[in-house]
BASE-427188 format. One record per residue (C-alpha): z, y, x; residue in three letters. Coordinates in pm, whole numbers, plus 50000, padded with zeros to 5 digits. Example, Ala and Ser with C-alpha at 12.3 -4.5 7.8 and 13.67 -1.06 7.14 Angstrom:
2
507804955051230ALA;507144989451367SER;
END
This chain:
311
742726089804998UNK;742936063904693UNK;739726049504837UNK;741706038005154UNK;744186024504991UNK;741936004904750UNK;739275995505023UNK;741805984405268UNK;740565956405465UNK;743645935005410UNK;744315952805060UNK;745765921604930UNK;747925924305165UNK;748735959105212UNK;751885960105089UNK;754915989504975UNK;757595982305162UNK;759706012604964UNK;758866046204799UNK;760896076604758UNK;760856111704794UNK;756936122704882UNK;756876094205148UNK;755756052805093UNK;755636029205347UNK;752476005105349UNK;752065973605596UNK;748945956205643UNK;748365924705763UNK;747865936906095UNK;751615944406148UNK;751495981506152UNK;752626007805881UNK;750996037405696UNK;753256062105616UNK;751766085005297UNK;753446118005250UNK;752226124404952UNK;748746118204813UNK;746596134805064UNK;748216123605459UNK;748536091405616UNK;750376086305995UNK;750076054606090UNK;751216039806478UNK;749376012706563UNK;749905982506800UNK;748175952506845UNK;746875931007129UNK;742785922907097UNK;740265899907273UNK;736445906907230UNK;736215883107017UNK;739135885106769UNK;738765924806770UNK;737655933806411UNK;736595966906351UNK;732995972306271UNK;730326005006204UNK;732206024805928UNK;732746056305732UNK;735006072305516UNK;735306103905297UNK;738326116805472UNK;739246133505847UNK;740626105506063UNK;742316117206365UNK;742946090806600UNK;744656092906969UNK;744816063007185UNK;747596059207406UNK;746816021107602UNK;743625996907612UNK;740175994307700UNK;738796006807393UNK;735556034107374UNK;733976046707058UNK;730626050606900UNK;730536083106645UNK;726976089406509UNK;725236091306823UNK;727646093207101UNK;729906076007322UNK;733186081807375UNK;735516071007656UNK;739026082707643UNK;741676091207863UNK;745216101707875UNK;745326133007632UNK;742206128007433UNK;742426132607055UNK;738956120606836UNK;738256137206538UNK;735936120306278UNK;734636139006015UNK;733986124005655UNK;731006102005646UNK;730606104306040UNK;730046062706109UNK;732226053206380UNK;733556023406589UNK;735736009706813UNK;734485990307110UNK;736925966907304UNK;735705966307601UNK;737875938207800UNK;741225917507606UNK;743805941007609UNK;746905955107429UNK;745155986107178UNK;747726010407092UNK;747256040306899UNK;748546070106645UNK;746336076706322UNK;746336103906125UNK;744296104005810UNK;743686127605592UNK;741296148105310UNK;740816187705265UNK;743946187505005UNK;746366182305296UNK;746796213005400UNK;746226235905148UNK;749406257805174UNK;749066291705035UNK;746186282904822UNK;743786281505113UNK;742836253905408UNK;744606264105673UNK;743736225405867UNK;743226234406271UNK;740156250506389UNK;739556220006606UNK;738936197506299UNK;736266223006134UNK;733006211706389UNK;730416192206201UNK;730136164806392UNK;732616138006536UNK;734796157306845UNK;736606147107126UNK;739626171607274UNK;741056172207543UNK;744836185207620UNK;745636194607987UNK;747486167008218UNK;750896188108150UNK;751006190907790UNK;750836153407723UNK;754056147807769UNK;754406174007494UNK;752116153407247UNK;753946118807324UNK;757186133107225UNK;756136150306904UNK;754366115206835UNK;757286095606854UNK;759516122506704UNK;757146119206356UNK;757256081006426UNK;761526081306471UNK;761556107406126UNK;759086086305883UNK;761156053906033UNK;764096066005875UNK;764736069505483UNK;766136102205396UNK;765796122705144UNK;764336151105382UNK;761796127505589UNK;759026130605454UNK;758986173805462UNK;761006172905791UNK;757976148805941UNK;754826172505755UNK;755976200605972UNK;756166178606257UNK;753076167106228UNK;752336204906157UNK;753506212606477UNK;751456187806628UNK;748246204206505UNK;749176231006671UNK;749666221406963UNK;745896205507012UNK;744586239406819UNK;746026256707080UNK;745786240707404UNK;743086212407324UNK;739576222707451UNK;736216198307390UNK;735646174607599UNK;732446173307765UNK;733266142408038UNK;735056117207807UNK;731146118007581UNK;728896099007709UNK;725036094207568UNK;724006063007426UNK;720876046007602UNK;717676063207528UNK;715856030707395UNK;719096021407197UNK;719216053707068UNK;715696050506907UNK;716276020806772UNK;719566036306565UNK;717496066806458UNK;714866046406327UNK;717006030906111UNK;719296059106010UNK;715716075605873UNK;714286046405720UNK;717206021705605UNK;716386025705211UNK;713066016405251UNK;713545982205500UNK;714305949005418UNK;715005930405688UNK;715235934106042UNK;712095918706133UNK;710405952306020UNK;712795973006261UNK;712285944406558UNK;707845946706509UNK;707925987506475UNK;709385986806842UNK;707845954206942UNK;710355933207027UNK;711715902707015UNK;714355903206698UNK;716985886206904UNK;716725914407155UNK;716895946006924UNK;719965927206751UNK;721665918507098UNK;720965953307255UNK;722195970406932UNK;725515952306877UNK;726545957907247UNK;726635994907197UNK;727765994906805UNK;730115966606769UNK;727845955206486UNK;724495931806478UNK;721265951406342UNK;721385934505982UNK;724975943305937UNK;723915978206024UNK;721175981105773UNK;723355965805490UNK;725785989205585UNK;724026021605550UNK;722626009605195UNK;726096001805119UNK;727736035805217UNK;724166057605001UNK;725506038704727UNK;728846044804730UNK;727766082004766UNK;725726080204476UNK;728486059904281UNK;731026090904371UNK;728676111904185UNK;728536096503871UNK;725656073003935UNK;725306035803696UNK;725976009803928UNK;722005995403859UNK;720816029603972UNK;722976030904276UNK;721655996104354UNK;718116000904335UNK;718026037604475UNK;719696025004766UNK;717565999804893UNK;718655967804729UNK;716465946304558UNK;718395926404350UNK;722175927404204UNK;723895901204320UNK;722825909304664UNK;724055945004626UNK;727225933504448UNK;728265908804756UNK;727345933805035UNK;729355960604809UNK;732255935904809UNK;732015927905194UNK;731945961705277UNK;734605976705062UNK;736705950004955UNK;735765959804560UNK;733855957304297UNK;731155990804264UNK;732265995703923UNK;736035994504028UNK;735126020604338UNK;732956042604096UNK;735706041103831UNK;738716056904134UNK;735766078004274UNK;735066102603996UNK;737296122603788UNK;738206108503448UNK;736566140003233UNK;733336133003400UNK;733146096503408UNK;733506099503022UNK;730326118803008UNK;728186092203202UNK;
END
């Protein structure tokens, strides 16, 4: 979770508002907060009015589980290859390193609850004991029937009302809230078949394409004559389904192989070249768009200390 922190979008911005007791309080520069209890869990509420043009989220991934449940605005989401359109009572699961977007679909008001986390968060006992519906491989969408949403809106802003407050207790009393919450879609959430769509055949193609051979292309010329198209139309037809143009894509995905190979003890030339770069300072600025760091300062928080001293 130190990743998120330091790869914050607005990290320059992301500031502690106070600290205390297993629980900080981050804002952003987006308004909202991030409560961390502890190292491992983030709940964050989330409010903020969007156009299509000012909305910013773009194709990402992340090495942690990020639970997110809309509650208003005309949002759907690509997760690997599907589409998702929610409704009242849908949760979204997205696995580590599942890439994912939003997709405002008209200017509205987005709200939402977050809940981040990685496989230390619930390790009570000495074992995972994190809800069955967050163990499928791929991204999920659940579904909780019409008369238990009332149910998850009140737990939602009970945790919100807890983690508001600073007591000493807040931070445990909201964990088993949150707990609770788990529960609740473990038990009475069941996939939801209706709210996933599947992305246009054609579109599709074009994604896998890339996905299979991103380390070994260059530009997006090469992706736009293997399909025989017109560049402008691969790029438009791909960034109306992925919130993201085709070249932004591509740098992505050579982005995110190196930060893989960076977490496991990689040189930062190696990770580089192996990922489909072909010079430095072109890999260093897409590392720096992407992440918001350098790949030295992201391999340096990625590893542990013992066996970065070995490399």
């Amino acid at each position: 979770m130190n990743e998120y922190r330091l790869t914050h979008p607005e990290s320059e911005n992301y500031c502690l508002l106070s600290s205390g007791f297993g629980l900080k309080r981050y804002q952003n520069a987006a308004g909202w907060i991030d409560y961390w209890l502890g190292d491992h869990l983030i709940f964050s509420p989330r409010k903020n009015h969007y156009t299509t043009v000012s909305f910013p989220e773009k194709l990402h991934s992340h090495e942690y589980y990020e639970l997110l449940i809309p509650r208003k605005g005309d949002v759907g989401f690509v997760a690997d290859n599907q589409y998702i359109s929610p409704s009242p009572g849908t949760l979204i699961v997205f696995h580590p390193n599942c890439i994912h977007t939003g997709r405002l679909l008209s200017d509205s008001n987005y709200e939402r609850y977050v809940l981040l986390f990685d496989a230390e968060a619930f390790n009570l006992f000495g074992e995972n004991l994190s809800p069955l519906s967050f163990l499928y491989n791929d991204a999920v969408c659940v579904e909780l029937p019409p008369n238990m949403v009332d149910t998850l809106d009140q737990e939602l802003q009970t945790i919100t009302a807890i983690l508001s407050d600073e007591y000493a207790d807040s931070a445990l009393l909201a964990y088993s809230h949150i707990s609770r919450l788990l529960c609740l879609v473990n038990r009475h959430a069941t996939i939801s078949h209706r709210a996933v769509q599947t992305i246009p055949h054609n579109i599709l193609k074009i994604k896998q394409y890339i996905d299979e051979h991103y380390l070994l292309l260059n530009t997006t010329t090469e992706v736009s004559e293997h399909f025989y198209y017109r560049r402008e139309h691969v790029s438009r037809l791909f960034k109306e389904y992925f919130n993201t143009n085709l070249s932004d894509y591509l740098t992505s995905l050579k982005v995110i192989h190196s930060q893989k190979m960076l977490r496991e003890g990689e040189s930062v030339t190696n990770a580089c070249f192996q990922s489909g770069f072909r010079n430095m300072s072109t890999f260093l600025s897409a590392f720096r768009k992407h992440t918001n760091m350098n790949p030295s300062a992201f391999r340096k928080i990625s590893i542990p200390s013992d066996f970065r001293n070995k490399c």
